[in-house]
Biopython code that builds the backbone (N, CA, C, O; Angstrom):
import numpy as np
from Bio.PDB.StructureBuilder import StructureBuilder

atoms = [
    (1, "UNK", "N", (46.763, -17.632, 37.802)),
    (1, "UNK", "CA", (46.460, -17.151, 36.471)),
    (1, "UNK", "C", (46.522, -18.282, 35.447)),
    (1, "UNK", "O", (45.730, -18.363, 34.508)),
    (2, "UNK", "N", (47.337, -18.999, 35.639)),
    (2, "UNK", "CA", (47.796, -20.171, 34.781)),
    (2, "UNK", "C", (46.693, -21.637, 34.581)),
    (2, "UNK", "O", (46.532, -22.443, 33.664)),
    (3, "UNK", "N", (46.079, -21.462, 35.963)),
    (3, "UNK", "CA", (45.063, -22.499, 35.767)),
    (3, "UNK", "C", (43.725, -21.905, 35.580)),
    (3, "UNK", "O", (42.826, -22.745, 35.604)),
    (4, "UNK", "N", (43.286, -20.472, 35.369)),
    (4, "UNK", "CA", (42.183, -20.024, 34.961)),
    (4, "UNK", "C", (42.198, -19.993, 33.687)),
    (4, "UNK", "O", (41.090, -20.211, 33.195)),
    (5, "UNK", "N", (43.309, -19.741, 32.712)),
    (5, "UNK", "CA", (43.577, -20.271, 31.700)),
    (5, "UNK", "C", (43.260, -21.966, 31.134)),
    (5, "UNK", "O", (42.832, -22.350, 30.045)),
    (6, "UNK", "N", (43.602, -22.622, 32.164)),
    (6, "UNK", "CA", (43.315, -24.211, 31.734)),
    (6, "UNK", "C", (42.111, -24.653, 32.491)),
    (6, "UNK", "O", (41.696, -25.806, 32.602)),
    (7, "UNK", "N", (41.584, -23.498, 33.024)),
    (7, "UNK", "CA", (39.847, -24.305, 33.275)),
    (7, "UNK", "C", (39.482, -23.497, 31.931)),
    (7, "UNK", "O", (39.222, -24.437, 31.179)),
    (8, "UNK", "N", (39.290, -22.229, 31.111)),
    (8, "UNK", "CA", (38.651, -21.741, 30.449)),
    (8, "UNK", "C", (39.300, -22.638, 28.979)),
    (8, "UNK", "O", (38.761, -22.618, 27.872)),
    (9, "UNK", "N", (40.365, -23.264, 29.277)),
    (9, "UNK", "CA", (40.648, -24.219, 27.833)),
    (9, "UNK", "C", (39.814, -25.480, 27.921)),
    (9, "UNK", "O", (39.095, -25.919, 27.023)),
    (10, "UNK", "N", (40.028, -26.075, 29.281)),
    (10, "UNK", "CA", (39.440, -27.186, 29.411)),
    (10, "UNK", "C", (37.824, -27.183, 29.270)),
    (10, "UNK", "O", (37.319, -28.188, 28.768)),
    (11, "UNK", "N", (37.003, -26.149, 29.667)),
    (11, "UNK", "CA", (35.510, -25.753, 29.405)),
    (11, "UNK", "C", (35.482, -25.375, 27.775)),
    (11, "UNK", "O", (34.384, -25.201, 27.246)),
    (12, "UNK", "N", (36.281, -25.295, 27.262)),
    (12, "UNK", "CA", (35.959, -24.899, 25.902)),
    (12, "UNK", "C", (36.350, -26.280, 25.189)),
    (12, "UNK", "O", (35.632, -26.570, 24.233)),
    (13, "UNK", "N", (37.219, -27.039, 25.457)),
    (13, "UNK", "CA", (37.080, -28.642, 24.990)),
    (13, "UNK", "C", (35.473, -29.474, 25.451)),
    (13, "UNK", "O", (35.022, -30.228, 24.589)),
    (14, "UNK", "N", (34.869, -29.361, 26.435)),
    (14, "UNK", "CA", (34.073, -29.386, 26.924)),
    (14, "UNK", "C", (32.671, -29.397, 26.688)),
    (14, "UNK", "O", (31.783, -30.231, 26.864)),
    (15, "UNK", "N", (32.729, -27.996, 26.145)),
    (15, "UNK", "CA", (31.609, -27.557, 24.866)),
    (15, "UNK", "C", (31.691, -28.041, 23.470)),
    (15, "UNK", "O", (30.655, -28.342, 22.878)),
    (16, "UNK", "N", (32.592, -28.115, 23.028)),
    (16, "UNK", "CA", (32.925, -28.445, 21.709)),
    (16, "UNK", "C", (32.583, -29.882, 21.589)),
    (16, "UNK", "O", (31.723, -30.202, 20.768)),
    (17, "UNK", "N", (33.263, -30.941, 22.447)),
    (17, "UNK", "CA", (32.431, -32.407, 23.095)),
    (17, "UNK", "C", (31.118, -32.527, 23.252)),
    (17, "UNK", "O", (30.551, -33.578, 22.951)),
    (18, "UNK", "N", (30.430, -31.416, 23.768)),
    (18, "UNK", "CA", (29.020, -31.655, 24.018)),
    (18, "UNK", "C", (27.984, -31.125, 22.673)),
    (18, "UNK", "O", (26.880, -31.609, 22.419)),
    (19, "UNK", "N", (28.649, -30.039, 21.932)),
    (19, "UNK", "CA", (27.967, -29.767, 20.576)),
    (19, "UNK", "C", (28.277, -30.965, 19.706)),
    (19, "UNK", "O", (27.482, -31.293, 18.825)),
    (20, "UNK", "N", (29.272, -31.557, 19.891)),
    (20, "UNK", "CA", (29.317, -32.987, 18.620)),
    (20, "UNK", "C", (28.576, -33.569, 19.055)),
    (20, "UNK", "O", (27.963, -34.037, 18.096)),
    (21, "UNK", "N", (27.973, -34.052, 20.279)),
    (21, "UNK", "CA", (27.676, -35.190, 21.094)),
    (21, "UNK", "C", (26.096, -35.329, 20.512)),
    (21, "UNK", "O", (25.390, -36.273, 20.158)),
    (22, "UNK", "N", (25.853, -33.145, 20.659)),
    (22, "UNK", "CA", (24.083, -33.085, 20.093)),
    (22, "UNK", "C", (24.315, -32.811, 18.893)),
    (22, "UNK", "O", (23.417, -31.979, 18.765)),
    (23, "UNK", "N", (24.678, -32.834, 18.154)),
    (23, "UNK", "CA", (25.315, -32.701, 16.013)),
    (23, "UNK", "C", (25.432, -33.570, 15.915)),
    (23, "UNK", "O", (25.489, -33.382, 14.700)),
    (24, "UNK", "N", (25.608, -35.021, 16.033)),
    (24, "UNK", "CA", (26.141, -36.052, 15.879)),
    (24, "UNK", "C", (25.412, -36.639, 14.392)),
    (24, "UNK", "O", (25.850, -36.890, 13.269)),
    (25, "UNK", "N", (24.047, -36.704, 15.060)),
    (25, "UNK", "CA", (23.282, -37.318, 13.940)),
    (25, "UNK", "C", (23.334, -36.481, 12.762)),
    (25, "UNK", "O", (23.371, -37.152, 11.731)),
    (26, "UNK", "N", (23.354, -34.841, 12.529)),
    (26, "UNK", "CA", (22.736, -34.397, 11.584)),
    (26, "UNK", "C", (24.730, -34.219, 10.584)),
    (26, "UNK", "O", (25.853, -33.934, 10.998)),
    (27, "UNK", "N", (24.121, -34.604, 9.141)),
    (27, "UNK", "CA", (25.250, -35.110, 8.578)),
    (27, "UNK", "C", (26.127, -33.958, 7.900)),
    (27, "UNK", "O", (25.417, -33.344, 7.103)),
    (28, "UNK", "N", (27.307, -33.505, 7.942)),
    (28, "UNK", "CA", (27.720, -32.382, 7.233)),
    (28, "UNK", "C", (27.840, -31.467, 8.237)),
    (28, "UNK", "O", (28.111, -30.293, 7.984)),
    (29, "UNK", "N", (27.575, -32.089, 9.958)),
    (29, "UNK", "CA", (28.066, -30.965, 10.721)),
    (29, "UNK", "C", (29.724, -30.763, 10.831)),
    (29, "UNK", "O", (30.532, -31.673, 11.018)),
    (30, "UNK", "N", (29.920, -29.846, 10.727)),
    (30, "UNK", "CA", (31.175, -29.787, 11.188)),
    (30, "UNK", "C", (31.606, -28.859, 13.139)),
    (30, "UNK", "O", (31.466, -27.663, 13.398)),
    (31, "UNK", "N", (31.896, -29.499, 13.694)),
    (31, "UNK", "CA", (32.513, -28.576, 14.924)),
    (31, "UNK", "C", (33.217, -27.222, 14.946)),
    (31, "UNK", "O", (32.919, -26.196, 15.559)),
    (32, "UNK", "N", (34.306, -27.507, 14.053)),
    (32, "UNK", "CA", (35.202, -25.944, 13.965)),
    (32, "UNK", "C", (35.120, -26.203, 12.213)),
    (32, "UNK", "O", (35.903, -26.929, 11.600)),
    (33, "UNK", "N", (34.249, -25.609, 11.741)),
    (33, "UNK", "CA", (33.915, -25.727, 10.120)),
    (33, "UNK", "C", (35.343, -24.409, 9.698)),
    (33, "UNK", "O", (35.992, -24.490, 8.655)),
    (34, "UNK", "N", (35.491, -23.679, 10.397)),
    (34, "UNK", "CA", (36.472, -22.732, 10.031)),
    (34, "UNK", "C", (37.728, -23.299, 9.899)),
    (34, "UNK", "O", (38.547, -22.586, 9.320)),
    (35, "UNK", "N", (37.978, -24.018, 10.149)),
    (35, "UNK", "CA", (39.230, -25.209, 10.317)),
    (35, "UNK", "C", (39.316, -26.530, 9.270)),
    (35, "UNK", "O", (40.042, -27.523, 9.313)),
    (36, "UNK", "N", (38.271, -26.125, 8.310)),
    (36, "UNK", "CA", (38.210, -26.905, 7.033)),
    (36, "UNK", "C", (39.058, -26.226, 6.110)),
    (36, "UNK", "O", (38.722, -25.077, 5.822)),
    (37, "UNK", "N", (40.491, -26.878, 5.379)),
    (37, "UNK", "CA", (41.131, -25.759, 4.624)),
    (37, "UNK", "C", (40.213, -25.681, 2.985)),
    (37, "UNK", "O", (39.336, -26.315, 2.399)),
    (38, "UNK", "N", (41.147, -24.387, 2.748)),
    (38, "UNK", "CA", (39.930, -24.063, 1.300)),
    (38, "UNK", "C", (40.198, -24.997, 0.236)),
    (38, "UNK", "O", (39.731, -24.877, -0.896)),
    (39, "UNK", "N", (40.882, -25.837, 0.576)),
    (39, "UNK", "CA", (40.986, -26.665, -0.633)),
    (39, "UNK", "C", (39.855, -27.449, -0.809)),
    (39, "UNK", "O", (39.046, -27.615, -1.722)),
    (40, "UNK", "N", (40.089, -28.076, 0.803)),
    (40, "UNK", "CA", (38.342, -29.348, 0.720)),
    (40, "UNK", "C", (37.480, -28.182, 0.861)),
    (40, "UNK", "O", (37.663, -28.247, 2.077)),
    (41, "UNK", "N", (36.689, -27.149, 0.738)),
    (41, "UNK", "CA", (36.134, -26.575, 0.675)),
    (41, "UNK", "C", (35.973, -26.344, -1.142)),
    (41, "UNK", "O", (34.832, -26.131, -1.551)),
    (42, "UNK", "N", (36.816, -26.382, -1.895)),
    (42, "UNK", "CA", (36.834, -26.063, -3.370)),
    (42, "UNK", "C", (36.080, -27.257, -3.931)),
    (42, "UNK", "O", (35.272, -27.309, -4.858)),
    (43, "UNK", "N", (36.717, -28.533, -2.849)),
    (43, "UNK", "CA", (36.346, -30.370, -3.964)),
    (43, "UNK", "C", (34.311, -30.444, -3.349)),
    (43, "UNK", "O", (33.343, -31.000, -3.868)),
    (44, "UNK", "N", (34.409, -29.828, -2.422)),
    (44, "UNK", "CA", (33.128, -29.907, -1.918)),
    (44, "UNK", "C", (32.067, -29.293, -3.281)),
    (44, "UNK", "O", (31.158, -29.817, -3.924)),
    (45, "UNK", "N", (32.623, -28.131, -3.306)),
    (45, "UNK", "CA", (31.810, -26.905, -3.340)),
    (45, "UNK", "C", (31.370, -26.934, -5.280)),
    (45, "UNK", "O", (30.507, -26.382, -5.964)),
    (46, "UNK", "N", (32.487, -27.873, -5.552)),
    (46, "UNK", "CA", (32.436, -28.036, -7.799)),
    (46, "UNK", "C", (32.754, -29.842, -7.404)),
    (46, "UNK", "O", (33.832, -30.372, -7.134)),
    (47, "UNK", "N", (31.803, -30.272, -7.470)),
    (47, "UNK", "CA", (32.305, -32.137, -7.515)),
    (47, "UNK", "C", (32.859, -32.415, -9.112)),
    (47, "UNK", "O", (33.505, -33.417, -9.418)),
    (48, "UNK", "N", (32.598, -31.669, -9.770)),
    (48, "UNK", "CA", (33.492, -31.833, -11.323)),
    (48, "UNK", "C", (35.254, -31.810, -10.944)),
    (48, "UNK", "O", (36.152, -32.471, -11.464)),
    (49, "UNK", "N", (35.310, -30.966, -10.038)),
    (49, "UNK", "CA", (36.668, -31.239, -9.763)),
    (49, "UNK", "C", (37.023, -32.719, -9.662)),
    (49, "UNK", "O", (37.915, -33.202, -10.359)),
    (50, "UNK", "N", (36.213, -33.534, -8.662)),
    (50, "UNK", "CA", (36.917, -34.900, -8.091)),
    (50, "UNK", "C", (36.448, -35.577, -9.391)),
    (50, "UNK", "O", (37.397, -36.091, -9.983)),
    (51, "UNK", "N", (35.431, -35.707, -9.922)),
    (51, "UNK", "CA", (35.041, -36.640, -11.252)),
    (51, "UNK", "C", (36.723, -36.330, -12.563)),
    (51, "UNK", "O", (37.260, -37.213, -13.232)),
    (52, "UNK", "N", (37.042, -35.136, -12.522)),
    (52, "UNK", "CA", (37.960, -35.165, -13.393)),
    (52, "UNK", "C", (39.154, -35.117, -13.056)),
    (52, "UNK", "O", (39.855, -35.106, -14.067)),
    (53, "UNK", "N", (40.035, -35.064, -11.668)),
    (53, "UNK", "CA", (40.751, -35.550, -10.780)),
    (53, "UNK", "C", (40.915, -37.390, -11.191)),
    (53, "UNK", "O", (41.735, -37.841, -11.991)),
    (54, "UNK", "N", (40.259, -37.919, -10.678)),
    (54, "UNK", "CA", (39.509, -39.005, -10.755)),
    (54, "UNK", "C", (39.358, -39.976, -12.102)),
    (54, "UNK", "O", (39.481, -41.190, -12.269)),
    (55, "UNK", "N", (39.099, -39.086, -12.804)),
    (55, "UNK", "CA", (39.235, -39.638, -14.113)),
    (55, "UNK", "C", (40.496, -39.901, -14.878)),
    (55, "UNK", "O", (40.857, -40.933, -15.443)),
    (56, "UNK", "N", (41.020, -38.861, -14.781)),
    (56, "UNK", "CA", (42.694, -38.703, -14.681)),
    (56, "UNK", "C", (44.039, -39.490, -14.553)),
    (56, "UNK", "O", (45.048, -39.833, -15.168)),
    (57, "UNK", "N", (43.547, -39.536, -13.637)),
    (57, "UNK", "CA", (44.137, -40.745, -12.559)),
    (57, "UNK", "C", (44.030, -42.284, -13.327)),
    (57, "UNK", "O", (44.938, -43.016, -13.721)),
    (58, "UNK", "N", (42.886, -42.422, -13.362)),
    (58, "UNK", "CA", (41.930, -43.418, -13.770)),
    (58, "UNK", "C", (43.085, -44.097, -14.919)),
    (58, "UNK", "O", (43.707, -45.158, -14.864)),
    (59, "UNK", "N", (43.071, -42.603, -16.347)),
    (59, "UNK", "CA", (43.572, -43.098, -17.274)),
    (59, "UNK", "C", (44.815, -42.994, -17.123)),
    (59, "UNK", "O", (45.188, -43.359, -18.238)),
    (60, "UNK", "N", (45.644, -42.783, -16.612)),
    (60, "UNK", "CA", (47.156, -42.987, -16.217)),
    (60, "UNK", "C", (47.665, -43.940, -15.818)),
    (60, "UNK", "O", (48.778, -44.308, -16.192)),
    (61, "UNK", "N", (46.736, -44.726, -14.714)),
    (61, "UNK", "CA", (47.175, -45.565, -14.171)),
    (61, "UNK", "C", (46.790, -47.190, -15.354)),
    (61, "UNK", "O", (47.474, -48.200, -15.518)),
    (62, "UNK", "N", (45.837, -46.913, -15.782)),
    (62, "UNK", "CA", (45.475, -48.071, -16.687)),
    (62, "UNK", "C", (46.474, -47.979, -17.651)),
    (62, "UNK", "O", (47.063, -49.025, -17.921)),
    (63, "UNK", "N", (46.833, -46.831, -18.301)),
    (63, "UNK", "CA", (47.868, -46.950, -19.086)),
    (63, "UNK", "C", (49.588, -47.473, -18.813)),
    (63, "UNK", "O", (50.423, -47.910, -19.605)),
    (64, "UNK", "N", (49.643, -47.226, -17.474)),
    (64, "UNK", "CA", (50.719, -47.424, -16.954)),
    (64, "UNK", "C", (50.953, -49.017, -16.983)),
    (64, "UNK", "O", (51.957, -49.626, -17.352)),
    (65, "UNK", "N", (49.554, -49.588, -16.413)),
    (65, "UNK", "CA", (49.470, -50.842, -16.481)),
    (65, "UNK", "C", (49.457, -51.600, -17.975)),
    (65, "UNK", "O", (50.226, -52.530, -18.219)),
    (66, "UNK", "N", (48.947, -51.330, -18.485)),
    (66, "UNK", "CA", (48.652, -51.347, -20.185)),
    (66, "UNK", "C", (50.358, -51.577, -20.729)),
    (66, "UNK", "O", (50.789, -52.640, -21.175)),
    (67, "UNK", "N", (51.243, -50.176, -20.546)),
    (67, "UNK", "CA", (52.692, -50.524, -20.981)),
    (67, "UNK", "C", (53.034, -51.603, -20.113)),
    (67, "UNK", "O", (53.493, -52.624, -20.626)),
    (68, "UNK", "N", (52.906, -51.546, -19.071)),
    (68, "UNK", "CA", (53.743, -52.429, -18.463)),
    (68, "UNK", "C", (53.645, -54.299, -18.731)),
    (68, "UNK", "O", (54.565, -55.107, -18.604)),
    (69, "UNK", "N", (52.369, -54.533, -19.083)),
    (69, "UNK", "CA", (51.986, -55.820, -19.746)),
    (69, "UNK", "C", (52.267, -55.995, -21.366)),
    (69, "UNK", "O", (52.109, -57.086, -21.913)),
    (70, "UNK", "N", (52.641, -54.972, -21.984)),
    (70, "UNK", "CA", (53.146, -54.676, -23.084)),
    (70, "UNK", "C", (54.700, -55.131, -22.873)),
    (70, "UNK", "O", (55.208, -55.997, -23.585)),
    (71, "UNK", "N", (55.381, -54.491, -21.867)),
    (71, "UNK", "CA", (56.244, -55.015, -22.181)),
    (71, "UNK", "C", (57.396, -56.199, -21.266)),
    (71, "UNK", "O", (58.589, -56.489, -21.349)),
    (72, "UNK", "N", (56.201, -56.629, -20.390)),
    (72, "UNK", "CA", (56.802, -57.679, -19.443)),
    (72, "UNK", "C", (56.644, -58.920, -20.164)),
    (72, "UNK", "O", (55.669, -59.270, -20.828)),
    (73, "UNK", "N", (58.138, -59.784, -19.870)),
    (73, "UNK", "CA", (58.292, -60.924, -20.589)),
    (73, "UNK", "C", (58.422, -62.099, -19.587)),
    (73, "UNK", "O", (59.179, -63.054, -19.755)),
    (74, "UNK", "N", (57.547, -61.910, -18.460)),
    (74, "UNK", "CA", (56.669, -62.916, -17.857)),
    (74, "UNK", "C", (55.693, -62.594, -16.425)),
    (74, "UNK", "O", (55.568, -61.559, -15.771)),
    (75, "UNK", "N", (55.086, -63.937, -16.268)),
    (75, "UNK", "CA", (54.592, -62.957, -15.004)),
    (75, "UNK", "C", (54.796, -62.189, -13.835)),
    (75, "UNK", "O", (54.067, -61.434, -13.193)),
    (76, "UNK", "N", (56.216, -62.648, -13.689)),
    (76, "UNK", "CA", (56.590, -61.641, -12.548)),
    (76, "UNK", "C", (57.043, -60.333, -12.502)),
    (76, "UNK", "O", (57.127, -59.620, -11.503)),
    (77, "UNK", "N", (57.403, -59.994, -13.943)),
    (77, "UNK", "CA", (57.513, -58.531, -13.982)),
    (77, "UNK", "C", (56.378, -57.963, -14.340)),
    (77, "UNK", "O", (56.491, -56.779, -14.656)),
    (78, "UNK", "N", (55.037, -58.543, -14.409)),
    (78, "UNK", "CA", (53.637, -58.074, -14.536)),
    (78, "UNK", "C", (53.158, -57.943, -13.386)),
    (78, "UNK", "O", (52.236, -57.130, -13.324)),
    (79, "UNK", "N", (53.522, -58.588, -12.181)),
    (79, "UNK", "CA", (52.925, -58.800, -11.163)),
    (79, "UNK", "C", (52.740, -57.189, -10.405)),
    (79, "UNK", "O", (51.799, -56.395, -10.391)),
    (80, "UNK", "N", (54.386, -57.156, -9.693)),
    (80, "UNK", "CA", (54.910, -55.404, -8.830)),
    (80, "UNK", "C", (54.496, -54.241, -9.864)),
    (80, "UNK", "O", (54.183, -53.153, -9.381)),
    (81, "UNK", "N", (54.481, -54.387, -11.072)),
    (81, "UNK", "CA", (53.333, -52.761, -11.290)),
    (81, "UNK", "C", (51.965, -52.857, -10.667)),
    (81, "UNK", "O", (51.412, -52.166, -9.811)),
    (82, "UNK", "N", (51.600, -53.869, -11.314)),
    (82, "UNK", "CA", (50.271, -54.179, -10.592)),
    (82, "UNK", "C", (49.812, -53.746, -9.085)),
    (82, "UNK", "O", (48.930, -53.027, -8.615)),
    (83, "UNK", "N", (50.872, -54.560, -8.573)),
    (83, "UNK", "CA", (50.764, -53.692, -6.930)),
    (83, "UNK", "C", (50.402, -52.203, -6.810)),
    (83, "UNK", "O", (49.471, -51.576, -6.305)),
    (84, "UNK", "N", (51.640, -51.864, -7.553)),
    (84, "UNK", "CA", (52.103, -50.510, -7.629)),
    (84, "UNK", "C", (50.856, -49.559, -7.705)),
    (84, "UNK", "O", (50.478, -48.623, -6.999)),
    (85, "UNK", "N", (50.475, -50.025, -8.580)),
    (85, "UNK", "CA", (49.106, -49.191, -9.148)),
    (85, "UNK", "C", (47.890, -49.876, -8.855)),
    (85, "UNK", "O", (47.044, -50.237, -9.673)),
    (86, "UNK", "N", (47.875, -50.031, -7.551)),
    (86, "UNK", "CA", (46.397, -49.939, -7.399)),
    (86, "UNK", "C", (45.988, -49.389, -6.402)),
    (86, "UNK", "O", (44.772, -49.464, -6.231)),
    (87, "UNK", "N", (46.989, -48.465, -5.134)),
    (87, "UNK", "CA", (46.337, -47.934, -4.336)),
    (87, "UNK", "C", (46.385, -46.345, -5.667)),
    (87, "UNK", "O", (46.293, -45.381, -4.908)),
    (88, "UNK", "N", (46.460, -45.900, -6.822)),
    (88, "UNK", "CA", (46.316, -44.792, -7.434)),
    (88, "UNK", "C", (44.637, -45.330, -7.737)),
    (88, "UNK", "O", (43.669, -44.659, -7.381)),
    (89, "UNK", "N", (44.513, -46.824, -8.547)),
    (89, "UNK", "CA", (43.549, -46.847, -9.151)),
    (89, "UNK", "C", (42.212, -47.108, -7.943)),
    (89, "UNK", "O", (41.026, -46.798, -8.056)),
    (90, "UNK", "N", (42.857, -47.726, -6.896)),
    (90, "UNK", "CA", (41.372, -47.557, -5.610)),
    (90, "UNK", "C", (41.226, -45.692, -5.418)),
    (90, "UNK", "O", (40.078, -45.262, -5.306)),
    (91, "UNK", "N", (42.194, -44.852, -5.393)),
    (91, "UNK", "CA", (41.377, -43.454, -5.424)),
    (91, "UNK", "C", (40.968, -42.802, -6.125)),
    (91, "UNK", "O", (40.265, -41.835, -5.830)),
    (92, "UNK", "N", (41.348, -43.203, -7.485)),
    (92, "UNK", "CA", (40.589, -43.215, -8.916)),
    (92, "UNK", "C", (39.295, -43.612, -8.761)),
    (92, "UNK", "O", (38.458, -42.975, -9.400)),
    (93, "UNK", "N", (38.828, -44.746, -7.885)),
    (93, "UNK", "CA", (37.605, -44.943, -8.066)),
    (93, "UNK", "C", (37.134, -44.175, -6.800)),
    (93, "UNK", "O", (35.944, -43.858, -6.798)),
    (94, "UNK", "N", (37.609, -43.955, -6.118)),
    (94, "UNK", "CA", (37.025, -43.115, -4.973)),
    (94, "UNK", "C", (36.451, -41.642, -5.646)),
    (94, "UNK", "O", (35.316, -41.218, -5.864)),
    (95, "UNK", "N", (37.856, -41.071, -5.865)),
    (95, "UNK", "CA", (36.906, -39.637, -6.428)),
    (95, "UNK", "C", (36.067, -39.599, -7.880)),
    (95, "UNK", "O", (35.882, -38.623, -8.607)),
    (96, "UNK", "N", (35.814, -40.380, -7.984)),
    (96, "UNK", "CA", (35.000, -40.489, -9.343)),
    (96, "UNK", "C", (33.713, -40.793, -8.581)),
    (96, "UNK", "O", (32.744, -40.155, -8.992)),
    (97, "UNK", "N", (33.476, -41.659, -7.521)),
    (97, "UNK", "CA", (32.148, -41.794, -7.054)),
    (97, "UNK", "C", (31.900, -40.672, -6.019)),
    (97, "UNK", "O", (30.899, -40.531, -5.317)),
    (98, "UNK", "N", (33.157, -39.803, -6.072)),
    (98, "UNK", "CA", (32.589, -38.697, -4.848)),
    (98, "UNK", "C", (31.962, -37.568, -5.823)),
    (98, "UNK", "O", (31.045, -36.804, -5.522)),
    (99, "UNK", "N", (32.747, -37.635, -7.228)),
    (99, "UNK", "CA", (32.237, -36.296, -8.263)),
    (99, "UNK", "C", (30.911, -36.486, -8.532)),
    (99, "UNK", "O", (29.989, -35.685, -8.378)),
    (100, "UNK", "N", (30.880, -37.742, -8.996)),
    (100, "UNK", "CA", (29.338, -38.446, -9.293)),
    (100, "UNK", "C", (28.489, -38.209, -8.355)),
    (100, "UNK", "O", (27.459, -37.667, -8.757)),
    (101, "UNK", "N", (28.570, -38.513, -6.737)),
    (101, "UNK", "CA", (27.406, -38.480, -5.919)),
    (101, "UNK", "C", (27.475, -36.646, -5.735)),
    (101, "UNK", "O", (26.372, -36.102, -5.787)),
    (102, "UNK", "N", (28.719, -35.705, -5.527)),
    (102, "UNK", "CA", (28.403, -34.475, -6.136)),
    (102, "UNK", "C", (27.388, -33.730, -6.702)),
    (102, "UNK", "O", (26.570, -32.917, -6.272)),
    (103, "UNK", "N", (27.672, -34.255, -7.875)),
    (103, "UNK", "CA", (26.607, -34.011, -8.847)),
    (103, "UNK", "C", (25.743, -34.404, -8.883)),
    (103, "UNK", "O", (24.987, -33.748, -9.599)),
    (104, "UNK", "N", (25.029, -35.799, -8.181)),
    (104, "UNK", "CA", (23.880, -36.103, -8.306)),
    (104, "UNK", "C", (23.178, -34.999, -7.419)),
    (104, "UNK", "O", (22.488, -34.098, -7.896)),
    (105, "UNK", "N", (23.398, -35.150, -6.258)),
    (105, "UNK", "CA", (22.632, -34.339, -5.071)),
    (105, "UNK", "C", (23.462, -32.748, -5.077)),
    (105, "UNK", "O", (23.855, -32.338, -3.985)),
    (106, "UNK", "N", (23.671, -32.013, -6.141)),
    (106, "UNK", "CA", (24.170, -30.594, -6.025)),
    (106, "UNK", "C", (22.822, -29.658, -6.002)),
    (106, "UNK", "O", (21.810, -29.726, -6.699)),
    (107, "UNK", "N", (23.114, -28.932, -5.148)),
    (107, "UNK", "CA", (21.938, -27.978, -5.308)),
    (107, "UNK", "C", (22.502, -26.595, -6.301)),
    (107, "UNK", "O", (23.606, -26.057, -6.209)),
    (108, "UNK", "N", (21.506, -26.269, -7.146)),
    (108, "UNK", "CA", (21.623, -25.166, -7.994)),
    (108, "UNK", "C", (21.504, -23.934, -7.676)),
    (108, "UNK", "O", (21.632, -23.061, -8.534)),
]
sb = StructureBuilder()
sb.init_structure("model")
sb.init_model(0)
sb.init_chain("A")
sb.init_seg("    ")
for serial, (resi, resn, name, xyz) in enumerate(atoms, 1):
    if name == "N":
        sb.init_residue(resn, " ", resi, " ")
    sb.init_atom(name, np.array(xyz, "f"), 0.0, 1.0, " ", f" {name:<3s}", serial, name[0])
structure = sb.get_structure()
């Protein structure tokens, strides 16, 4: 009983391998699309979300940087914010070009 169970698991890994294999090329397939949670389903579905996510971000982190050169009294305490804030400001620019390409190609 136990291994008719793990041939009918293993044939269903199987299939799922061979539908990506022929989906591959066409873009936006998903395999188990039901297994997308509704959140990325929400950033998909309104790209204004990620543009103003994104933007957000954007101005927080510049500002953060902004005080912090304001009030560092040389370069090395200018330096580690800097660090600090730039894997915020690389996804700042990420979802701002994901809201943007969004919106360019949204269908109405």
């Amino acid at each position: 009983m136990n291994s008719n169970y793990e041939d009918n698991k293993f044939k269903e890994q199987l299939n799922k391998i061979d539908k990506c294999q022929k989906n591959s090329e066409k873009s936006g397939y998903f395999v188990d699309a039901e297994k997308v949670s509704p959140f990325m389903k929400v950033l998909v579905k309104y790209p204004f979300i990620n543009l103003l996510l994104g933007s957000v971000i954007f101005v927080f982190t510049g500002l953060s940087i902004m005080s912090s050169y304001k009030t560092a009294k040389g370069i090395k305490e200018l330096f580690l914010p800097i660090v600090y804030n730039f894997i915020p400001f690389v996804i700042s620019f990420i979802l701002i070009k994901i809201g943007m390409k969004g919106l360019k190609y949204r269908k109405n």
